[in-house]
N, C-alpha and C positions, 0 to 999 in steps of 0.2 A: 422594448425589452421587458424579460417579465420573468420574475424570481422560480425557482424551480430546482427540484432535484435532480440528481443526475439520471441525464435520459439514458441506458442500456444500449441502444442504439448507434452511439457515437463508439466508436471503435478504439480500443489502444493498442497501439502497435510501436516498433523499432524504429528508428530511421533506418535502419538497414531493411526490413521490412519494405518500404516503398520507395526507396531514394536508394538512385546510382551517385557514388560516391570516389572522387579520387584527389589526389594533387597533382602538379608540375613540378618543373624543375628551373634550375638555374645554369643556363650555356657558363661555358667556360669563360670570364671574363678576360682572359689573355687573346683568347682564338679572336681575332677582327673580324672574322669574318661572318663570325654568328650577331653579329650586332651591328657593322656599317653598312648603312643603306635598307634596313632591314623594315619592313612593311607592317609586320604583326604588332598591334598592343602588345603590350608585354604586363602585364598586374604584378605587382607586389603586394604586401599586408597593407605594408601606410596606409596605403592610396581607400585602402574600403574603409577609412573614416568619413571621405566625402557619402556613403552610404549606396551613392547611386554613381555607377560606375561608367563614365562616359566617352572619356581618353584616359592615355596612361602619359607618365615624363619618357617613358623608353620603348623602344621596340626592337625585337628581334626578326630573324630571316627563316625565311623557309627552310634551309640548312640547320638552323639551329633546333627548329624545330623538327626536324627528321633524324635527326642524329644525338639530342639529350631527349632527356627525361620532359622537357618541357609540354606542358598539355594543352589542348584550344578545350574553349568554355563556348557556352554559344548564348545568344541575348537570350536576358532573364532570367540565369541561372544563377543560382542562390551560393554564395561566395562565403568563408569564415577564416577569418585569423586562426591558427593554431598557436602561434609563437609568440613569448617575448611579450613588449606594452602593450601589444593589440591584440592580443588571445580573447577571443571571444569576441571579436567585432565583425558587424554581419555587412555583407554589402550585396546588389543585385548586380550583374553586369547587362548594360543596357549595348556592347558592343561586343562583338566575336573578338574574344582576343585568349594570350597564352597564358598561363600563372606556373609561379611557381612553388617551390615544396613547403612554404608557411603557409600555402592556401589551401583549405579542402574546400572542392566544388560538391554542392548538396544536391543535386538534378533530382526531384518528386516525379512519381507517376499519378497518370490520369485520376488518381483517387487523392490528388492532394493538391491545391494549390500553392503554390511558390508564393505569393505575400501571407496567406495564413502561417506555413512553413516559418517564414520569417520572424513572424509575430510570435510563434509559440517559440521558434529555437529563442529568440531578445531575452523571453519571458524566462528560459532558464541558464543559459549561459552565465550571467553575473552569480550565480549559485554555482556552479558548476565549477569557474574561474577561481572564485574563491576559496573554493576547499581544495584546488590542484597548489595555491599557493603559499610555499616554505619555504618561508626566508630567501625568496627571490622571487624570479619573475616566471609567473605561470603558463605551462606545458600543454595543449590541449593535444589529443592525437586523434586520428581516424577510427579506434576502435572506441574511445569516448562517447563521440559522436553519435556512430552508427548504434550504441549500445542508450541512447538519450528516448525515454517514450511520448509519445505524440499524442494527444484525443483526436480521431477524427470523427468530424459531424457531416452530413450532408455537404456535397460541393454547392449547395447554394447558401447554406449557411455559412460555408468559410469565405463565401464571397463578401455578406452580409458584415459577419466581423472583421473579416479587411477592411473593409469599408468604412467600419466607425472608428476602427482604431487610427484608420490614416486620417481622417481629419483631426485628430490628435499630434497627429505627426507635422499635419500642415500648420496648424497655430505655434507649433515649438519650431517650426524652422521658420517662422515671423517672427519671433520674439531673438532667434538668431540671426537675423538678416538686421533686426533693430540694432543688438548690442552691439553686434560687428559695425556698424555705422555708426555708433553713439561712439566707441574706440577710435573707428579712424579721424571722425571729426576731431576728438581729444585730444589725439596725436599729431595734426595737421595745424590744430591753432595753438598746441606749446610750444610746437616748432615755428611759427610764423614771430610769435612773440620773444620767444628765446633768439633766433637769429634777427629780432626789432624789425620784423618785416609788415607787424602789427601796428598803425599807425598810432592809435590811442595811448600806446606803451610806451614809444620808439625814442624818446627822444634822448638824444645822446648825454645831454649831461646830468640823466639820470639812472647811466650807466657807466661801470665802469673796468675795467679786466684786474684781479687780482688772483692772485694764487690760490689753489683752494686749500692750500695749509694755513692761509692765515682765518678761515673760516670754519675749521673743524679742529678738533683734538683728538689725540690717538686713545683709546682706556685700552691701558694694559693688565686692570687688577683680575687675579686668577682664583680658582675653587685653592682651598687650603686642607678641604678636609671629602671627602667620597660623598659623591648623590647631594653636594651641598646645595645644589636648586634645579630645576627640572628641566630636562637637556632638551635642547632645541636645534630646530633643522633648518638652516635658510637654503632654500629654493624656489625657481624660476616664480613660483607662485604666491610668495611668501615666506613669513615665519611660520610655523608648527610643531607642536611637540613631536618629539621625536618618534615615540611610542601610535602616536595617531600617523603620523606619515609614513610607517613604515611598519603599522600593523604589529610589531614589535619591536624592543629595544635592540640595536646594532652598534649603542657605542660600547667602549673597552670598558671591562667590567671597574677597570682601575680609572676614573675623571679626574683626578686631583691634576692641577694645572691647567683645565680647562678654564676659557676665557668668561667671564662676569658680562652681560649682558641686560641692562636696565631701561624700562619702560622712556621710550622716546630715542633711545640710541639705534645707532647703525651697524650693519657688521653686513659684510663681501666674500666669499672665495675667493684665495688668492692662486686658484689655477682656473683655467678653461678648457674644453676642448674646442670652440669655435671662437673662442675671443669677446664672448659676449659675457661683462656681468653684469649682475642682478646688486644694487642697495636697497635692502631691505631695512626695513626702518621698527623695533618690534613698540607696539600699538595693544598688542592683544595681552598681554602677560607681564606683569610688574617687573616680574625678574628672570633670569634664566642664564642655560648656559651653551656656549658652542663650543666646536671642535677648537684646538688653538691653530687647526688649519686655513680658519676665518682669522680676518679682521674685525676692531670693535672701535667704530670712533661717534665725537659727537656732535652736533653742530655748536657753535658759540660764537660767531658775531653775523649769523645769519638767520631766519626765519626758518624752522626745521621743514617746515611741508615744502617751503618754497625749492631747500636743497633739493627736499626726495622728489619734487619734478623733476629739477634741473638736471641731477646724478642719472635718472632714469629714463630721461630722452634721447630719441633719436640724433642729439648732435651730439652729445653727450657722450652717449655709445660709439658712434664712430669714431672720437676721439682716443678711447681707448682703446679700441680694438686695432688702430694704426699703430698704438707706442706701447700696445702690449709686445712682452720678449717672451720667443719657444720656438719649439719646431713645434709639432703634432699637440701642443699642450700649451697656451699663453699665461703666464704668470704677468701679474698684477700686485708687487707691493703694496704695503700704507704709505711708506716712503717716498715710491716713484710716483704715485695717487695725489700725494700733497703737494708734487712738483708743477700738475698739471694748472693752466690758466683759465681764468673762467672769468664771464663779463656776467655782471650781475647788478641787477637796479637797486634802485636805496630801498629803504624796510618798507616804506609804504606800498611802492609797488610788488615790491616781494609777497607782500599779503594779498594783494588783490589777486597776484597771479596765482598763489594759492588756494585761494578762495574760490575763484573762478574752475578750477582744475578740481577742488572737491565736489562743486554744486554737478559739474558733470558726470564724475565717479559714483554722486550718488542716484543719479538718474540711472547708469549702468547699472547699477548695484536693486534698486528697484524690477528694471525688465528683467535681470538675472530670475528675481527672487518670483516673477511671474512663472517665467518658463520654468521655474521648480514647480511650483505649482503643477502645471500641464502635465509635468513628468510623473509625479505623483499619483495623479490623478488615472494618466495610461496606464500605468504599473497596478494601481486598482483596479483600473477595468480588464485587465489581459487576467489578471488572477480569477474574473467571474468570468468572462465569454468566455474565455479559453478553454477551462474546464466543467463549463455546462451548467454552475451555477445559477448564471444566468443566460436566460436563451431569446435571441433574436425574432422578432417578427418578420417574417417573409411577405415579401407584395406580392 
């Protein structure tokens, strides 16, 4: 590769310019008939986070697709989220199948290749996503798109920068196939040991089943006065300030009564929509405050990391999601929470198992901080190949 100004040559143009462009639809989910027995993939948005589109969970029928809006895509054509948390997510489809109206198919002509395509649409979409998004979740549409401009270079050069950039792609999806193994091993020996199936652990009279109200305490103390500490958001992912997770501030301009939240405590949702909660434990911020639609409690005659295993494993979880109460919605007391039974080793081992459960989080936390890296680094080099800053050697 070799520094350089911009060559005249490379062409800019529309996506409407060289690329056919359309979405599907969605068959009626009442009609049975558009859907049992039905032969066709079917795509959704989800599904093009796997990136490379190979099956789908659903298929529809030939009827369905004669009779709605629903469109065929054909292998290798260039796939985008328009809607909702996946606006702007790009995927290829490597099989003939149907999509529907959150997906625009990007089909390029002979003067474009489909992985350059790809690489340049990656390169602006998160700009794009971003400035479509107001106080919700971002909108993309067909005429966005089509109206998005392209550099084009030589087809052997967009071969060329396909080509480098995808080895970039292939090291981040190692360091993804690492961490997703480094998790499931995490998960597979808390739970071996939490249910004593761990022999070095296991022995029974170093365990024992109590309540887990006699192991934690409720903090009920509340804001007394407006903006009295910096509001925080617990989610699936964590704590965070509120202002950073949602890009802007969302709670009620009025806080007074919201719940007091202090370096090393806990705090829950006490609704769901699928029965899964999150204890979140906050680590990052001395102090803060949440909704009083949370829970805030703390540990005290237990080893706090050893809880926030125990609270946030898979046996753990299924316990609660059987004795959560709701239709469509599971609510989760502090109350009904302190009723729950829980076998728990003495202090000593409590710290090994915590121990042990941090030395691997931070192994994760390490390959994460690799594949930051890698990502970095692509996003550097798509801002110079892409735009002709820098230009490829051809063999």
């Amino acid at each position: 590769m070799s520094e350089t100004t911009f060559d005249t040559t490379w062409k800019k143009s529309k996506i409407a310019e060289f690329c056919q462009t359309f979405s599907g639809g969605t068959p009626n989910r009442r009609v049975k008939k558009y859907y049992v027995d039905g032969t066709i993939p079917w795509i959704k948005s989800g599904e093009l986070n796997s990136k490379i589109i190979v099956g789908t969970e659903e298929s529809i029928t030939e009827l369905a697709l004669k009779e709605t809006s629903a469109k065929m895509v054909r292998k290798n054509d260039l796939l985008l989220a328009l809607y909702g948390a996946t606006a702007g997510v790009i995927g290829v489809s490597k099989i003939e199948a149907a999509i529907n109206q959150a997906i625009l198919c990007v089909r390029p002509d002979e003067t474009c290749l489909v992985e350059f395509l790809r690489y340049n649409l990656e390169n602006q979409m998160k700009t794009i996503v971003n400035r479509l998004t107001q106080g919700g979740q971002p909108n993309l549409n067909a005429n966005i798109v089509k109206a998005t401009q392209v550099l084009l270079p030589t087809l052997p050069e967009q071969k060329k920068i396909a080509e480098i950039l995808s080895t970039w792609d292939e090291a981040i999806t190692k360091y993804e196939d690492l961490i997703a193994g480094a998790e499931k091993y995490r998960q597979s020996i808390i739970s071996k040991i939490l249910s004593k199936k761990y022999i070095s652990m296991s022995r029974s009279d170093e365990w024992k089943e109590v309540p887990l109200g006699t192991l934690i305490e409720q903090v009920s103390e509340k804001t007394t006065i407006n903006n009295q500490y910096p509001i925080l958001t617990s989610s699936r992912k964590g704590i965070f300030l509120q202002e950073d997770y949602f890009k802007k501030s969302v709670a009620s301009s009025n806080n007074i009564g919201y719940k007091i939240i202090r370096n090393g405590e806990f705090t829950f949702r006490a609704m769901s929509d699928d029965g899964t909660f999150k204890f979140n434990r906050l680590l990052e911020h001395e102090i803060g405050i949440v909704s009083p639609a949370y829970s805030v409690f703390k540990a005290v005659h237990v080893e706090p990391r050893f809880l926030d295993v125990y609270m946030n494993s898979h046996i753990f979880t299924k316990e609660i999601a059987k004795a959560s109460q709701g239709g469509t919605r599971l609510s989760l007391k502090y109350v009904a929470l302190a009723k729950f039974k829980i076998t728990v080793p003495n202090k000593k081992r409590q710290v090994e198992i915590a121990n042990l459960n941090d030395d691997i989080e931070h192994y994760i936390a390490s390959l994460k901080g690799y594949k930051t890296q890698l990502i970095l680094q692509k996003q550097g080099l798509m801002q110079r190949l892409l735009t002709g800053k820098v230009r490829v050697k051809l063999d």
